[in-house]
mmCIF file of the N, C-alpha and C atoms, coordinates in Angstrom:
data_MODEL
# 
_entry.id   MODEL 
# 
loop_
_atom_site.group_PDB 
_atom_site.id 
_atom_site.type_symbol 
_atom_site.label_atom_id 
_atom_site.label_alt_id 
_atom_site.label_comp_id 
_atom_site.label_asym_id 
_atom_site.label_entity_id 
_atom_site.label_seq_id 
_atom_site.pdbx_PDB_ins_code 
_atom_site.Cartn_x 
_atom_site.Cartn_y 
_atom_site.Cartn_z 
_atom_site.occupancy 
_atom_site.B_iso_or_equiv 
_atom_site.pdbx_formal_charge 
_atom_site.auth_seq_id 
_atom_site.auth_comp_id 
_atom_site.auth_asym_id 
_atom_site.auth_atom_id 
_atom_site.pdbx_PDB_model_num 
ATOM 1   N N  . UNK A 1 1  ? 0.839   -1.183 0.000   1.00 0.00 ? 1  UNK A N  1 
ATOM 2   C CA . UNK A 1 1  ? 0.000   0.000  0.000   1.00 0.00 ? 1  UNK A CA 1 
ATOM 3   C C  . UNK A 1 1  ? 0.883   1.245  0.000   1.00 0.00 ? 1  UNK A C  1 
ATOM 4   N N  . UNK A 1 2  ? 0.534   1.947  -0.827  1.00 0.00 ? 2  UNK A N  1 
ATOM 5   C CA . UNK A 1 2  ? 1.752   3.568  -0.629  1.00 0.00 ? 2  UNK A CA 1 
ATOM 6   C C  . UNK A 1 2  ? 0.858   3.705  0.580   1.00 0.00 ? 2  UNK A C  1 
ATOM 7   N N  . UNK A 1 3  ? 2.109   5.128  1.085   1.00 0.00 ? 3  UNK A N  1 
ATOM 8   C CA . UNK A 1 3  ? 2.020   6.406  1.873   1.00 0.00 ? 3  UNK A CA 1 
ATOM 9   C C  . UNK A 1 3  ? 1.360   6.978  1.196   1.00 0.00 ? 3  UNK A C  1 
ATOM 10  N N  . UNK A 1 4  ? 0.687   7.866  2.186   1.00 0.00 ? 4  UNK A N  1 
ATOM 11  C CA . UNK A 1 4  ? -0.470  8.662  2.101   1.00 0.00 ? 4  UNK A CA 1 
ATOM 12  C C  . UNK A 1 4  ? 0.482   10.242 2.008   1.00 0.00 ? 4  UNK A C  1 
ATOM 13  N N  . UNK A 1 5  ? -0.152  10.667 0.972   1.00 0.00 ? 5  UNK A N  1 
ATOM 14  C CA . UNK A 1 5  ? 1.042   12.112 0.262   1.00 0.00 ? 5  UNK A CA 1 
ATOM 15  C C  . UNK A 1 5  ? -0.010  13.423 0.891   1.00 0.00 ? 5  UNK A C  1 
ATOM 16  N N  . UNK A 1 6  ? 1.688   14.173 1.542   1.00 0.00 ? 6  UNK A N  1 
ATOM 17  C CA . UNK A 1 6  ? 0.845   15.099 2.465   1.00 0.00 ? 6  UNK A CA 1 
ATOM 18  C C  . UNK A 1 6  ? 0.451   16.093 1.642   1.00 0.00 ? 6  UNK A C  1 
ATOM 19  N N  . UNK A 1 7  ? -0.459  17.082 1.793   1.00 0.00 ? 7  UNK A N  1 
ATOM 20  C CA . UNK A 1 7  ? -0.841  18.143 1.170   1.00 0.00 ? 7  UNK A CA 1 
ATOM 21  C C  . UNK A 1 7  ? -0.069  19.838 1.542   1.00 0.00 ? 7  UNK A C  1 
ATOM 22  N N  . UNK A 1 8  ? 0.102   19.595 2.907   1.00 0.00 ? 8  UNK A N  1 
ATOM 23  C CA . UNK A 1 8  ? 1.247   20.480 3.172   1.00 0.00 ? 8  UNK A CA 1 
ATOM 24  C C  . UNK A 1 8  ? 2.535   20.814 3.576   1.00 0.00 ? 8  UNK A C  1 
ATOM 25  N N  . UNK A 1 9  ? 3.318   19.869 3.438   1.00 0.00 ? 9  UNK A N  1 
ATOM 26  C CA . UNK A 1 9  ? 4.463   19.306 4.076   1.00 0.00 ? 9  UNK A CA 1 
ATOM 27  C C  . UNK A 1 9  ? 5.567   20.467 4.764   1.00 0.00 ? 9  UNK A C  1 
ATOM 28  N N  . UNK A 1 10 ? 6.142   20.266 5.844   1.00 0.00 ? 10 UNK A N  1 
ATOM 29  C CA . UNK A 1 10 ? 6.150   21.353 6.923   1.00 0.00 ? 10 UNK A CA 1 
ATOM 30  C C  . UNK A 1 10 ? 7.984   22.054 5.861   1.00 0.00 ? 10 UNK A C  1 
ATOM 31  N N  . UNK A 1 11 ? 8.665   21.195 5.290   1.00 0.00 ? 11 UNK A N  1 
ATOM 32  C CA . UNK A 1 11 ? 10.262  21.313 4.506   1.00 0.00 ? 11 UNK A CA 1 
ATOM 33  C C  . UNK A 1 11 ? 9.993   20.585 3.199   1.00 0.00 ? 11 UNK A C  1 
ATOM 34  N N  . UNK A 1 12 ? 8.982   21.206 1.848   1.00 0.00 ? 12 UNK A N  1 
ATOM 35  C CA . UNK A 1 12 ? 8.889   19.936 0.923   1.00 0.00 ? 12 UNK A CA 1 
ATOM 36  C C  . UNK A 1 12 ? 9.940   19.886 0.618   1.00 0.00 ? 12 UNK A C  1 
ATOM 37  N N  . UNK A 1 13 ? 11.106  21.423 -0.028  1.00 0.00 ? 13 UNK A N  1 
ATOM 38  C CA . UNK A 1 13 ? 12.561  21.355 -0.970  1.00 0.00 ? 13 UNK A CA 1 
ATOM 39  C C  . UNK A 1 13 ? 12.658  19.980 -0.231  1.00 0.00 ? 13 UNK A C  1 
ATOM 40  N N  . UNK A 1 14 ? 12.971  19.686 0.910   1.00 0.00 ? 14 UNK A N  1 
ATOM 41  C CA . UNK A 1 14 ? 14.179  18.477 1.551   1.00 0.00 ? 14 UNK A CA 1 
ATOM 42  C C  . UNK A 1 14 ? 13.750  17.135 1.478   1.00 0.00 ? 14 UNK A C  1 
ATOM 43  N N  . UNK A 1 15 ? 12.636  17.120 0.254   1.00 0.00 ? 15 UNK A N  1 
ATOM 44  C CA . UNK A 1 15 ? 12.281  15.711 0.309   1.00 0.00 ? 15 UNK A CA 1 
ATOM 45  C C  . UNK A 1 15 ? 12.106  15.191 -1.420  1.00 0.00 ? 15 UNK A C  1 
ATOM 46  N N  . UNK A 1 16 ? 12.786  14.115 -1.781  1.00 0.00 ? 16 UNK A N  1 
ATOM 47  C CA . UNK A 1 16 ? 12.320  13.868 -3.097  1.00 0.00 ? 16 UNK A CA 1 
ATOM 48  C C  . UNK A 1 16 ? 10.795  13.487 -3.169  1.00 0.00 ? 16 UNK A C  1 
ATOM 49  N N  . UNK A 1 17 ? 10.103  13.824 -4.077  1.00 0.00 ? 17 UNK A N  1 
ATOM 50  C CA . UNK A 1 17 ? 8.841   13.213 -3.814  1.00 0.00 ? 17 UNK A CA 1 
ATOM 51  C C  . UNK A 1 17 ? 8.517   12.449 -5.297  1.00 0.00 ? 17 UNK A C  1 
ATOM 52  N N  . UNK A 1 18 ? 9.407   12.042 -5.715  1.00 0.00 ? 18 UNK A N  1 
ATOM 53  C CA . UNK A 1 18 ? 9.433   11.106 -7.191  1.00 0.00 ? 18 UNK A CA 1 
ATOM 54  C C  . UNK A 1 18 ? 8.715   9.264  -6.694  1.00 0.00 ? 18 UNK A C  1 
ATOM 55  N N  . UNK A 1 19 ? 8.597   8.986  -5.800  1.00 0.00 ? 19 UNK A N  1 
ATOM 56  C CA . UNK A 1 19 ? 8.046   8.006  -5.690  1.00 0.00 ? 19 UNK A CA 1 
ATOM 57  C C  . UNK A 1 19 ? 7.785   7.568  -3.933  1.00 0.00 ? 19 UNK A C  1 
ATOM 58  N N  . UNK A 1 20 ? 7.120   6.565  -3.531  1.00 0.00 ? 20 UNK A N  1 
ATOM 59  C CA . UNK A 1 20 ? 6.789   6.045  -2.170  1.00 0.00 ? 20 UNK A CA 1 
ATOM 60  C C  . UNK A 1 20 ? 8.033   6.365  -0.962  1.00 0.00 ? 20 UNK A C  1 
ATOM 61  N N  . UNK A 1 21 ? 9.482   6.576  -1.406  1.00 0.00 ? 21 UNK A N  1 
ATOM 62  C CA . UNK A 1 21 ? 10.264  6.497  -0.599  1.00 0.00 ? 21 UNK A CA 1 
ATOM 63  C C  . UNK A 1 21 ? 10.259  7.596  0.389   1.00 0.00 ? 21 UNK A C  1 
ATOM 64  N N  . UNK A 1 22 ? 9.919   9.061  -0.592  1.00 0.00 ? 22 UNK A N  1 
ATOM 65  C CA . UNK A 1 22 ? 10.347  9.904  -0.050  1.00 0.00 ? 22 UNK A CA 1 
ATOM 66  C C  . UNK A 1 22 ? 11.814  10.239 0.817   1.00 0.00 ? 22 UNK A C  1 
ATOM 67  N N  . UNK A 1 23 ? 12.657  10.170 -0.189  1.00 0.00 ? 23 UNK A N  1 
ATOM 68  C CA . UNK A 1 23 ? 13.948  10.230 0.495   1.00 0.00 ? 23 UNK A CA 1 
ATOM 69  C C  . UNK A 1 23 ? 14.342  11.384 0.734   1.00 0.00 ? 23 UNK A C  1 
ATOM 70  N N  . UNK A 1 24 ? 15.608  11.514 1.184   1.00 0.00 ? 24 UNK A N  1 
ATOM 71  C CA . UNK A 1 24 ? 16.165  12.871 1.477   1.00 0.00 ? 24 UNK A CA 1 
ATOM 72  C C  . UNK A 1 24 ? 16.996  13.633 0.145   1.00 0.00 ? 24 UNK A C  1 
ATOM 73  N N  . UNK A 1 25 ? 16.578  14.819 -0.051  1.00 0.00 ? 25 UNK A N  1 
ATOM 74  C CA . UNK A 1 25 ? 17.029  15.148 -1.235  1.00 0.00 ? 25 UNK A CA 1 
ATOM 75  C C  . UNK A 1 25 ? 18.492  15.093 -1.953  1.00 0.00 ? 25 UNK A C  1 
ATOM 76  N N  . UNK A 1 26 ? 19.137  14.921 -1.190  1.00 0.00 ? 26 UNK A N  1 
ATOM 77  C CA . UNK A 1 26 ? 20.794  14.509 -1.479  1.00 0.00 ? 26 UNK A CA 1 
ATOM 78  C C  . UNK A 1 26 ? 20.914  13.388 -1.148  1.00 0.00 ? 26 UNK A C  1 
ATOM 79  N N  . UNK A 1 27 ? 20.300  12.230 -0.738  1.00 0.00 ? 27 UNK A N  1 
ATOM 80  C CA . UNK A 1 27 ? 20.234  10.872 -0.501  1.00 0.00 ? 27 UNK A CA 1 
ATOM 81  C C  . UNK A 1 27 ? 19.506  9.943  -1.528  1.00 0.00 ? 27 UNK A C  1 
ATOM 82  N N  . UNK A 1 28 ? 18.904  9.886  -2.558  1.00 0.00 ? 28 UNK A N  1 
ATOM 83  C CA . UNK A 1 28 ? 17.797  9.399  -3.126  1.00 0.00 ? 28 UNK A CA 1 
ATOM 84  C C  . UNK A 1 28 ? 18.386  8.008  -3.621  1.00 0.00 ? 28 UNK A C  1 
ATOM 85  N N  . UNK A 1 29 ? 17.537  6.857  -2.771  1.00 0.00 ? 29 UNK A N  1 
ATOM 86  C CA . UNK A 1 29 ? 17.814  5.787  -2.940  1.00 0.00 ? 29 UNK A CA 1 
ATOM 87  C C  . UNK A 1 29 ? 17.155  4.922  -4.467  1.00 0.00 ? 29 UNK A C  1 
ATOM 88  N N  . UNK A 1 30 ? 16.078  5.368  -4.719  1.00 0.00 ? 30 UNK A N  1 
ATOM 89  C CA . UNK A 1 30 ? 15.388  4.791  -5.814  1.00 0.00 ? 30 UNK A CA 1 
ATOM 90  C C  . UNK A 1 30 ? 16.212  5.158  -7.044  1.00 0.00 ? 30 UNK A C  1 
ATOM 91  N N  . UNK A 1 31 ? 17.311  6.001  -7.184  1.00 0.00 ? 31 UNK A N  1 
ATOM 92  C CA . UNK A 1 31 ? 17.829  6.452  -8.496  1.00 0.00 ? 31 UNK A CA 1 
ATOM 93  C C  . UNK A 1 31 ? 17.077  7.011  -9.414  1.00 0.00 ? 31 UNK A C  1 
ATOM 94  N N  . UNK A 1 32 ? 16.112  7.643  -9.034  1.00 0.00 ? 32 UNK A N  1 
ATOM 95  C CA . UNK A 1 32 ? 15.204  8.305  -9.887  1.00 0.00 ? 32 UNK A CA 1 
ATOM 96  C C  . UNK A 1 32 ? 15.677  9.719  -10.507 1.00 0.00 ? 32 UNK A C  1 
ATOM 97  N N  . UNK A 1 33 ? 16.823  9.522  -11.701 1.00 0.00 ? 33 UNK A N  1 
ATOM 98  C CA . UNK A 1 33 ? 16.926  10.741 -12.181 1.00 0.00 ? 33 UNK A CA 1 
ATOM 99  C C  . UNK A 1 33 ? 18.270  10.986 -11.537 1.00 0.00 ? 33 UNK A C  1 
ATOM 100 N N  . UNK A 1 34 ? 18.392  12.000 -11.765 1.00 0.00 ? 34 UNK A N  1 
ATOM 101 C CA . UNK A 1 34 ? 19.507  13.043 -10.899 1.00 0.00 ? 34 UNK A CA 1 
ATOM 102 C C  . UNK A 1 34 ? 19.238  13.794 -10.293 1.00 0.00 ? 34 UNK A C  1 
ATOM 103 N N  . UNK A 1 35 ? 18.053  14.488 -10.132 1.00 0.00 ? 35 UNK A N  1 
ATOM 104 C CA . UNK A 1 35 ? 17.572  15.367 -9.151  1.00 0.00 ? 35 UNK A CA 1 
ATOM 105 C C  . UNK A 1 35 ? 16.337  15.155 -8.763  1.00 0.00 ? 35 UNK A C  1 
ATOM 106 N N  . UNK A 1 36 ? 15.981  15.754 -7.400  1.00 0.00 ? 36 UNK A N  1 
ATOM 107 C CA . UNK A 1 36 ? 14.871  15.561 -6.423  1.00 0.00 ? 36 UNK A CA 1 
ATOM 108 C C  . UNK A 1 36 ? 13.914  15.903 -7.472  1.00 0.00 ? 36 UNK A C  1 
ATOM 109 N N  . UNK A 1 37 ? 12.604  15.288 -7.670  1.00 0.00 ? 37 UNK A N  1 
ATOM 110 C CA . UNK A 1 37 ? 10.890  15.628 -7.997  1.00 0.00 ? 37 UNK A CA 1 
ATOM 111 C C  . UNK A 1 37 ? 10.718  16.563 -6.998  1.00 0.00 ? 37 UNK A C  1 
ATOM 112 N N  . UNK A 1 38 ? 9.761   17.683 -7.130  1.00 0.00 ? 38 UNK A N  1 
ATOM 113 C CA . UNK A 1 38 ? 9.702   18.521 -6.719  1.00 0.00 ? 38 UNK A CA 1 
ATOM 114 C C  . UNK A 1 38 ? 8.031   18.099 -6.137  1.00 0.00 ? 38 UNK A C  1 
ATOM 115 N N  . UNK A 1 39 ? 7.589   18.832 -4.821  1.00 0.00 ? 39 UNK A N  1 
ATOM 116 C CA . UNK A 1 39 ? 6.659   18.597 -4.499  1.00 0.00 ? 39 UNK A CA 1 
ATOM 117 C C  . UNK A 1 39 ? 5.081   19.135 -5.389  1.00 0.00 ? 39 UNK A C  1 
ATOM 118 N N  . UNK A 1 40 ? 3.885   18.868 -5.515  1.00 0.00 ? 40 UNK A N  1 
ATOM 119 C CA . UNK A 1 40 ? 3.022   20.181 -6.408  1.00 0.00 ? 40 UNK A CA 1 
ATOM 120 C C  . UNK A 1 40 ? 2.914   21.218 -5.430  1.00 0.00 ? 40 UNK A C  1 
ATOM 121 N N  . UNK A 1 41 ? 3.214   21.587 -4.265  1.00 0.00 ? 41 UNK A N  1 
ATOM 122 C CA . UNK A 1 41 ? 3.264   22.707 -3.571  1.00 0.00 ? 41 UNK A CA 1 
ATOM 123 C C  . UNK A 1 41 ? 4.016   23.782 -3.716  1.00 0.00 ? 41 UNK A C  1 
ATOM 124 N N  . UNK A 1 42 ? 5.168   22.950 -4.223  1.00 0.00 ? 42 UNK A N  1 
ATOM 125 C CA . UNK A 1 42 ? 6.595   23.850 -4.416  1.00 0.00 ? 42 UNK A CA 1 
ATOM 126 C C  . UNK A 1 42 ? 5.884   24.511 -6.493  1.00 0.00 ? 42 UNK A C  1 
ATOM 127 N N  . UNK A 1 43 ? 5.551   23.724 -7.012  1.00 0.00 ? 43 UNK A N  1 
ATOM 128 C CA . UNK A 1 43 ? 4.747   24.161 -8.208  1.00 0.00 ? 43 UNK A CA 1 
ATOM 129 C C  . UNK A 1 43 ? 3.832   25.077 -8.418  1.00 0.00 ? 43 UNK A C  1 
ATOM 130 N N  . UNK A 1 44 ? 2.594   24.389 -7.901  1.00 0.00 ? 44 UNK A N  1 
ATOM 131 C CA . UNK A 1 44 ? 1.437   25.016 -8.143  1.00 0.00 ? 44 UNK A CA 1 
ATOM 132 C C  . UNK A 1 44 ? 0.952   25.910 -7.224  1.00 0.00 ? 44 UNK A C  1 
ATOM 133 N N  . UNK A 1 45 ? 1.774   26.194 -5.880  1.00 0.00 ? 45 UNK A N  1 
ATOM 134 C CA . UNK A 1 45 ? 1.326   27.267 -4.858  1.00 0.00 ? 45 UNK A CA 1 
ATOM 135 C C  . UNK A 1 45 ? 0.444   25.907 -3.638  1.00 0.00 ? 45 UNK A C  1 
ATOM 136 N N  . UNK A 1 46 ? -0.001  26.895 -2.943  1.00 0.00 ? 46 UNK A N  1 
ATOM 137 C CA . UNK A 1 46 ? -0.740  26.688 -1.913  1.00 0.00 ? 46 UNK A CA 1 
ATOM 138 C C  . UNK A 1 46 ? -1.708  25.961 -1.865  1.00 0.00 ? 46 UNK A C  1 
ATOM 139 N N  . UNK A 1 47 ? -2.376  26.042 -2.955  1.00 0.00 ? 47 UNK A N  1 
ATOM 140 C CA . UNK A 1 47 ? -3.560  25.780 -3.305  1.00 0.00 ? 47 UNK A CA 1 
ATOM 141 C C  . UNK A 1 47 ? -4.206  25.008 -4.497  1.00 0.00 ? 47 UNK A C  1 
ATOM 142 N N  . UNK A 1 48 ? -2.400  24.087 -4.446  1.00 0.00 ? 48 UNK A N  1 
ATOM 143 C CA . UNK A 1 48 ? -2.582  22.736 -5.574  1.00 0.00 ? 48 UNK A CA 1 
ATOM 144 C C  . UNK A 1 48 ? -3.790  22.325 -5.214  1.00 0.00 ? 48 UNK A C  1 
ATOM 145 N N  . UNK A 1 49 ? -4.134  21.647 -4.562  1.00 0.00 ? 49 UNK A N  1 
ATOM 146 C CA . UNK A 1 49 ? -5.289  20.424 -4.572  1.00 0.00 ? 49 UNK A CA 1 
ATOM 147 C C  . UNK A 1 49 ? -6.370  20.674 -4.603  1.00 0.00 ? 49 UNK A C  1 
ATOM 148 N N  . UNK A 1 50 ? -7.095  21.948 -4.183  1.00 0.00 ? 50 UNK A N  1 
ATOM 149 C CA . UNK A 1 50 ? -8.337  22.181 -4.899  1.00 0.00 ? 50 UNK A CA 1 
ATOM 150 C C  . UNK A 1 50 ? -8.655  21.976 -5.922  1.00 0.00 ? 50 UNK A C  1 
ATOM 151 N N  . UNK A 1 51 ? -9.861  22.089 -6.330  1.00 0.00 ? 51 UNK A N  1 
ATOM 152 C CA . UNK A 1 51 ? -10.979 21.043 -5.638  1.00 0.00 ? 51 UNK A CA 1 
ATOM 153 C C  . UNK A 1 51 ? -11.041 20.042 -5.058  1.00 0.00 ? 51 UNK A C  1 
ATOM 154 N N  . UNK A 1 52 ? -11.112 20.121 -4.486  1.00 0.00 ? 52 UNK A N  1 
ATOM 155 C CA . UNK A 1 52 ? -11.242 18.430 -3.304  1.00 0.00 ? 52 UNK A CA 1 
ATOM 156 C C  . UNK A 1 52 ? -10.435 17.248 -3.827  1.00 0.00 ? 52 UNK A C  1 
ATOM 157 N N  . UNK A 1 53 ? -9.291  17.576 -3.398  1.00 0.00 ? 53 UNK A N  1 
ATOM 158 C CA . UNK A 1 53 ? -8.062  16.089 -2.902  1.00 0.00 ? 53 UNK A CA 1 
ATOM 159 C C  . UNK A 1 53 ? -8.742  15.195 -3.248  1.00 0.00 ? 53 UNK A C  1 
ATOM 160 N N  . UNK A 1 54 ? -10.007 14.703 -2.158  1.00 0.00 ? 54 UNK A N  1 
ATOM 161 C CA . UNK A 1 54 ? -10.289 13.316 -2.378  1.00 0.00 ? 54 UNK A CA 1 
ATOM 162 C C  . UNK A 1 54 ? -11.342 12.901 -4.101  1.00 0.00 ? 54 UNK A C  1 
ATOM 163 N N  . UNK A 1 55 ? -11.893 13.539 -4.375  1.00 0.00 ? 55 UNK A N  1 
ATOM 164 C CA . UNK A 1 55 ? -12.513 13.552 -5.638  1.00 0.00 ? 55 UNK A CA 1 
ATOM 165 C C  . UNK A 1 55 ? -11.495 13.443 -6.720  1.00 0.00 ? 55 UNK A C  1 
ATOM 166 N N  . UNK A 1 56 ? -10.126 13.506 -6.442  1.00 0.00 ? 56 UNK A N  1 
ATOM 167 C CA . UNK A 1 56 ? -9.807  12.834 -7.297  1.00 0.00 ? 56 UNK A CA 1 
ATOM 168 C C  . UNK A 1 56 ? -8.657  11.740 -7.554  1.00 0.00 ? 56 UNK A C  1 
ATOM 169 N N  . UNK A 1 57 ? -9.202  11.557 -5.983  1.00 0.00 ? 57 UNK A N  1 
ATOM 170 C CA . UNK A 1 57 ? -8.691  9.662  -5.659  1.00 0.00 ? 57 UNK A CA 1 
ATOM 171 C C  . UNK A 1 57 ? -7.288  9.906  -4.742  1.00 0.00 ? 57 UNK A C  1 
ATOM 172 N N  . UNK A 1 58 ? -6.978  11.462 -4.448  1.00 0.00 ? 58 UNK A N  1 
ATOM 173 C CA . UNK A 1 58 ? -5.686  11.678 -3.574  1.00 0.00 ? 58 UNK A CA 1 
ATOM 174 C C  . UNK A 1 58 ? -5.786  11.651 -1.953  1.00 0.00 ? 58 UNK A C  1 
ATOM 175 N N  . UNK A 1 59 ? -5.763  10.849 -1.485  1.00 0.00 ? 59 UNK A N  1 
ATOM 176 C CA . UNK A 1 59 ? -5.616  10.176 0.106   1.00 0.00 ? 59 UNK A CA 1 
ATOM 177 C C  . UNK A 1 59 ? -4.477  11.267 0.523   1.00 0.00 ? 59 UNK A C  1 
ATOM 178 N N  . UNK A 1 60 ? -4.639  12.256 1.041   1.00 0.00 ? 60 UNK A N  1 
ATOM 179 C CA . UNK A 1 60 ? -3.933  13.217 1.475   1.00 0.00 ? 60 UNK A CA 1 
ATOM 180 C C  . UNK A 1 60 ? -4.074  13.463 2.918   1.00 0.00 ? 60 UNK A C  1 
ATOM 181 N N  . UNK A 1 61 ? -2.908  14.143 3.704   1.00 0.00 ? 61 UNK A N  1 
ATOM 182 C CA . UNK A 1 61 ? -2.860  14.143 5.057   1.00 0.00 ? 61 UNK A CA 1 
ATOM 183 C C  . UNK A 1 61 ? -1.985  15.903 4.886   1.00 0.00 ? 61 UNK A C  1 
ATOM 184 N N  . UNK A 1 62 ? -2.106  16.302 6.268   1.00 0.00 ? 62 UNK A N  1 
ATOM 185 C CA . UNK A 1 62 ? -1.017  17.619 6.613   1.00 0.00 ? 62 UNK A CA 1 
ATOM 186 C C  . UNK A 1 62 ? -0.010  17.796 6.995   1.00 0.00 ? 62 UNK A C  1 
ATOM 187 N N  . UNK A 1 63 ? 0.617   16.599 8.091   1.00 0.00 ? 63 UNK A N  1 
ATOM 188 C CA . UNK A 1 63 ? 1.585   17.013 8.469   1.00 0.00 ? 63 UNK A CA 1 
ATOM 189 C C  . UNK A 1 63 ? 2.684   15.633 6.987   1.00 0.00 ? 63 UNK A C  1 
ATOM 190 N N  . UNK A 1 64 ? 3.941   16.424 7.758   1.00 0.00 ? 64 UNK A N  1 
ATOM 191 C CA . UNK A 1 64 ? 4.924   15.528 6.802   1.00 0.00 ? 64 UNK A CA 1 
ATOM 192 C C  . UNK A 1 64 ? 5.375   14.155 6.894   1.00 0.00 ? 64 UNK A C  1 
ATOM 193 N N  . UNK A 1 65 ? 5.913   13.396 6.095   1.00 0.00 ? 65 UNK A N  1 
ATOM 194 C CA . UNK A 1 65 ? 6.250   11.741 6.054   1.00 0.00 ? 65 UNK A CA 1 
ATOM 195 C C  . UNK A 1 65 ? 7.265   11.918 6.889   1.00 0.00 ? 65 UNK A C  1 
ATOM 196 N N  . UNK A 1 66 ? 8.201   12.702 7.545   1.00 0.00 ? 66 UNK A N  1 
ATOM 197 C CA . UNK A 1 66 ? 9.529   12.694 8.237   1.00 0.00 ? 66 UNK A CA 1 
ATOM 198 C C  . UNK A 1 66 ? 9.391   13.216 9.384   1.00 0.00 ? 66 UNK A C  1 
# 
């Protein structure tokens, strides 16, 4: 079962968010790439997930995976 992907994460820069691991951004164990995935917070602002997270199947929480 994945982790449940937070919606506001308290440090996103310091986390890869390219897949379930969520590693540390200078640590990334999955080899995904060369650089950290960026969170949609760090993207789209504040106010990525509107309309409603769950409507469209995103199991979201607030505080962070770390």
């Amino acid at each position: 079962m994945a982790k449940k992907f937070p919606i506001h994460p308290r440090y996103p820069e310091r986390i890869c968010w390219g897949c379930d691991k969520y590693c540390p951004a200078k640590d990334m164990a999955c080899g995904n790439g060369s650089s950290r995935t960026q969170h949609p917070l760090e993207i789209f602002g504040e106010d990525w997930h509107e309309p409603g997270a769950e409507e469209n199947g995103l199991e979201a929480r607030r505080e962070s995976p770390r």
